[in-house]
N, C-alpha and C positions, 0 to 999 in steps of 0.2 A: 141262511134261507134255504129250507131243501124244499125243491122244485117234484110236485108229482106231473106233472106236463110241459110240454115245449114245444110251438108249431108258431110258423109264420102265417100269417092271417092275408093273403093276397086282395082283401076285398077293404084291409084297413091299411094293409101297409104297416101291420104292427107285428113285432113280434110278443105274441102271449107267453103269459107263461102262468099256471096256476100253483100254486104252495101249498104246503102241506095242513097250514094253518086258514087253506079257505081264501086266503086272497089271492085276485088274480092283477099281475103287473104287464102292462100294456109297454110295450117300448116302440115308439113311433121314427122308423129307422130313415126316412126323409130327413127328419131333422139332426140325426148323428151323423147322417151324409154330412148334411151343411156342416154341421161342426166342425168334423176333422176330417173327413176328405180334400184335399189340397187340388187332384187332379183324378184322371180316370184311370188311372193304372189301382190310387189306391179307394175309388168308390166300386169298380171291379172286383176287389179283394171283399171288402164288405159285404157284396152281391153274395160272394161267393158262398162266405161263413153265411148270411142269412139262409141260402138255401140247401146246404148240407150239415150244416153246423149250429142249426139255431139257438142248442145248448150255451156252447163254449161265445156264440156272438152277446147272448144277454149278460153270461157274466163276463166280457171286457168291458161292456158297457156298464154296468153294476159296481164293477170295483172301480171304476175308472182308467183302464186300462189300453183303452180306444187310441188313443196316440204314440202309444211305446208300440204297440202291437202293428201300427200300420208304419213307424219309422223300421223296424224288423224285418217284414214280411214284403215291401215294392222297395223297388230300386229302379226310380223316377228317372230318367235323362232327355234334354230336351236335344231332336236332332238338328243338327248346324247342317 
């Protein structure tokens, strides 16, 4: 899928994305929170990618990638 657009939609909460081929794919990043955000260290992470990264966030989500990439990238500890 080669992407000619990539922006987060602050009024859907979605990240767009438009194709080369004319379709546009909506990814509605609430619901990938619930998914696999466990905690806030790694729905922070997600924040993150969606607002400087909104490329590289649709394809984790696209490939399926979404849970190896957030086992990676936080390192959870609860404090005693």
């Amino acid at each position: 899928m080669k992407f000619i657009s990539c922006r987060f939609n602050i009024d859907t909460a979605c990240v767009e994305l438009r194709c080369a081929d004319g379709r546009l794919v909506s990814i509605y990043t609430p619901a990938v929170e619930d998914e696999y955000a466990e905690n806030m260290c790694q729905r922070s992470e997600l924040d993150w990618l969606i607002d400087h990264d909104p490329v590289g966030y649709a394809q984790l989500v696209l490939h399926g990638d979404v849970e190896e990439y957030l086992k990676n990238v936080t390192d959870y500890r609860c404090l005693e």
